[in-house]
C-alpha positions, 0 to 999 in steps of 0.5 A: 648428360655425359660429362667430359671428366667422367670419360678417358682419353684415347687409347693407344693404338687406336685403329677403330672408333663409333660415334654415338649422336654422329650426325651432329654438327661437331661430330660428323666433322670429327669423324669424318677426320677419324676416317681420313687419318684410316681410323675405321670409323662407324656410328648412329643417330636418331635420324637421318640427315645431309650430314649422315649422308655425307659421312655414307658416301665417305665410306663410313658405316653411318647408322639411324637408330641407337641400337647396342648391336651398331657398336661391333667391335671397336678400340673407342667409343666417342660421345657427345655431352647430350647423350641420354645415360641409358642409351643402348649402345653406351651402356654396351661400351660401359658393360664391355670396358670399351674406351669412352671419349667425350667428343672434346678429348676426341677432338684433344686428340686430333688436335694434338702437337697444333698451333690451336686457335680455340674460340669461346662464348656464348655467343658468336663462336661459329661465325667468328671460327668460320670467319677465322678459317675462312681467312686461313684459307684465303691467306692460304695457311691450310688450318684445320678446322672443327666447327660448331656448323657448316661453314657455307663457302666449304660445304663441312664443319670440320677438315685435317688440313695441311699445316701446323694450325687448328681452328676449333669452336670450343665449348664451354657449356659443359666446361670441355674447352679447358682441356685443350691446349690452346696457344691463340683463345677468342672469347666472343663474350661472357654471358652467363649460361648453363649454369646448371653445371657451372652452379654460379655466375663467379664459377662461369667467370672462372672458367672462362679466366682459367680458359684465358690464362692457360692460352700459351700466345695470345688472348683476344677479348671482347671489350663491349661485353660486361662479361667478358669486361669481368674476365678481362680484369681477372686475367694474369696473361701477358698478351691480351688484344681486345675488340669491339665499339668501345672507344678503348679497344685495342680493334675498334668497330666504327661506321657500322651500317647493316642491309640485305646485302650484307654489313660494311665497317671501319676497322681501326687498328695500330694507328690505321683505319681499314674499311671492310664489308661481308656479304652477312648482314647484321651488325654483331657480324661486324663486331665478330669480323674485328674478332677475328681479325685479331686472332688473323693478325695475331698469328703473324698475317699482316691487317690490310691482308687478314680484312680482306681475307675474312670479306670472304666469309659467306656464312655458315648453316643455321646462322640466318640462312634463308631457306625459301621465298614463298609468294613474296614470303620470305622463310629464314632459320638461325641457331639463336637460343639465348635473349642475347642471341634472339636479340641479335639476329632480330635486330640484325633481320630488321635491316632486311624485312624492308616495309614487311613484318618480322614473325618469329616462330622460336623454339624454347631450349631445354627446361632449365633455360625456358623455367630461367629465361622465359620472361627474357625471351618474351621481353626480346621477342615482343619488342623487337618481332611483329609476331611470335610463334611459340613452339614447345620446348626441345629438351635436349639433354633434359628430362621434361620438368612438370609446367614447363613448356613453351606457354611459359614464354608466350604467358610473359606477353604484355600483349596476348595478341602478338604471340600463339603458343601453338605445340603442334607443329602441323597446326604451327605450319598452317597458322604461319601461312594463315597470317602470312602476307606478302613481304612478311619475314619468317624466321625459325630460332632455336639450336634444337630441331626447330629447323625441320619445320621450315618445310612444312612451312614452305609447302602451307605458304605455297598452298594457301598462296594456290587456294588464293589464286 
């Protein structure tokens, strides 16, 4: 793992600059901003992907395959926090004294001298910066913009814009949203995560209060999370909005009702009470609709305005995207990779399955949260899923840890019978199909690559739908 502290800041004179792991979500976005800004951008990844595609077509020397021959010769060299040490390329650009930057001090870069809103938690944080921006833009304010995924309605994850505003998803997973300089901070909630760099649960609260204090304006916090609560309490901060269900909230959520065709709410704010309704479903998205709203409002656009702006919201990628329906089968993906965050969107798929069922087919996420976690993953899943599969874990940044695979998860079952712990991903497709019946639910979950199963999901379903008929 490459840590922000361990990298530089940007060189002066920056007139070249490659990407290494270019095709993610947050750094395509910010390359593609390196490009329009006449930064002669290359990079590389482990796959193709839309993403590398998109960045070909701007003219961007995108490459598949890390090789020490891509880096060429370039002022910087951005990386994202994942990156394996021993990557060729990063070992080129630490051999030849290249500038190294992680990806948050590139991001620090492009957003310097900004009116910055910066969103955190370990939850929410790419729909409610979605949401945020898709406001600006309805309003007409032209932010700029890095999310963590594709806002749906822009088809990218990341603009310049044309005004003194930024919207970023910052992260706090390896501590790199304390280096910007934010004005507006959004913290969606404060479950403990990723400790394995922040050591302890204080530490991670600690973080998210220094987060908070250092935002020039405006704190905007969520007041139903115990977490966030903690943080709340600690703070020094002058200015500081809260939101969500509890009847104290500075904008409260009411009347909460989710359906396939999205969630509707009441608003409540200053003495007011503003009826909403997104086209997302899911009654978490109407909490991180109050979110945003107060940011909205926060940066001086009037309420009954800033609501209506975020109704517009479509979604962003990865975030319980349906990705085809197959003989009355239903195939559906999210990001989801924390219980909190599997709990949500099970809940949220509940008021869409109808009379079918709600199979899961989750992809544990590094060793380190499936070793911490496995037995609040099954806990979530089989309560709240007809049928789990399990697939292994996606270790990311991590070494694989010896009895630690996807089993951990299924073996924390009460009942064997509602979960298979399946690592081939072949097999997983055609076990899908096999139990599949018609107004059945599928949905992927996981932040790693769990999604590029979907097709060979799809095309099992369509066969064993042909070999029926």
């Amino acid at each position: 793992m490459i840590k922000p502290e361990s990298t530089s800041n940007a060189p002066d004179n920056m007139s070249s600059a490659h990407f290494i792991g270019i095709g993610g979500s947050g750094m395509s976005g910010i390359a593609s901003m390196f490009a329009q800004l006449g930064i002669k951008v290359s990079g590389s990844d482990v796959r193709d992907s839309h993403a590398i595609q998109t960045l070909r077509e701007q003219g961007i020397d995108a490459r598949v395959g890390h090789d020490a021959e891509n880096l060429g010769d370039v002022d910087a060299v951005v990386v994202t926090g994942a990156l394996w040490q021993d990557n060729p390329e990063y070992v080129s650009a630490q051999e030849r004294g290249v500038t190294i930057m992680h990806r948050s001090r590139a991001l620090k870069w492009l957003t310097r001298g900004k009116r910055l809103v910066s969103v955190a938690g370990a939850h929410g944080k790419t729909t409610s910066t979605g949401m945020i921006v898709t406001a600006l833009l309805d309003l007409g304010a032209k932010p700029g913009f890095v999310n963590g995924g594709v806002v749906q309605a822009l088809r990218t994850s990341g603009s310049l814009g044309d005004s003194e505003l930024f919207v970023i998803e910052a992260d706090e997973s390896d501590g790199s949203f304390l280096i910007y300089d934010t004005k507006v901070a959004l913290i969606t909630n404060v479950d403990a995560d990723h400790l394995d760099h922040y050591g302890t649960h204080d530490a991670f609260d600690d973080a998210f209060v220094e987060f908070a204090d250092a935002a020039d304006e405006l704190v905007v916090i969520s007041s139903d999370d115990q977490g966030a609560r903690r943080v709340h309490e600690k703070l020094r901060h002058a200015h500081v909005v809260t939101f969500g269900l509890d009847a104290s909230a500075d904008v409260r959520v009411t009347d909460i009702h989710s359906d396939a065709s999205g969630v509707s709410f009441v608003v409540h704010y200053s003495g007011a009470s503003l009826p909403g309704r997104l086209g997302v479903s899911g009654s978490h998205n109407a909490i991180n609709a109050a979110g945003a709203f107060a940011v909205v409002v926060g940066l001086g656009f009037e309420p009954a305005a800033a609501l209506a702006a975020i109704e517009t919201f479509g979604g962003t990628e990865r975030r319980f995207e349906l990705h085809g329906i197959v003989n009355e089968v239903s195939v559906y993906d999210d990001y989801a990779h924390h219980p909190t965050e599997v709990e949500a969107i099970l809940i949220a798929a509940r008021t869409v399955v109808g009379e079918g069922r709600l199979i899961a087919i989750h992809q544990p996420h590094t060793y380190s949260r499936t070793q911490a976690m496995s037995s609040q993953f099954a806990q979530v899943l089989e309560s709240l899923a007809d049928h789990t599969i399990v697939l292994d874990v996606y270790g990311a940044r991590e070494d694989p840890v010896p009895g630690v695979t996807g089993a951990l998860v299924s073996q924390a079952f009460s009942d064997s019978s509602r979960v298979a712990f399946i690592s081939s991903w072949d097999d997983a497709a055609d076990y899908a199909a096999a139990i599949a019946r018609p107004g059945d639910f599928f949905i992927t979950l996981g932040c790693g690559d769990v999604y590029r199963i979907i097709p060979s999901v799809l095309k099992a379903l369509e066969s064993r739908g042909s070999e029926s008929r």
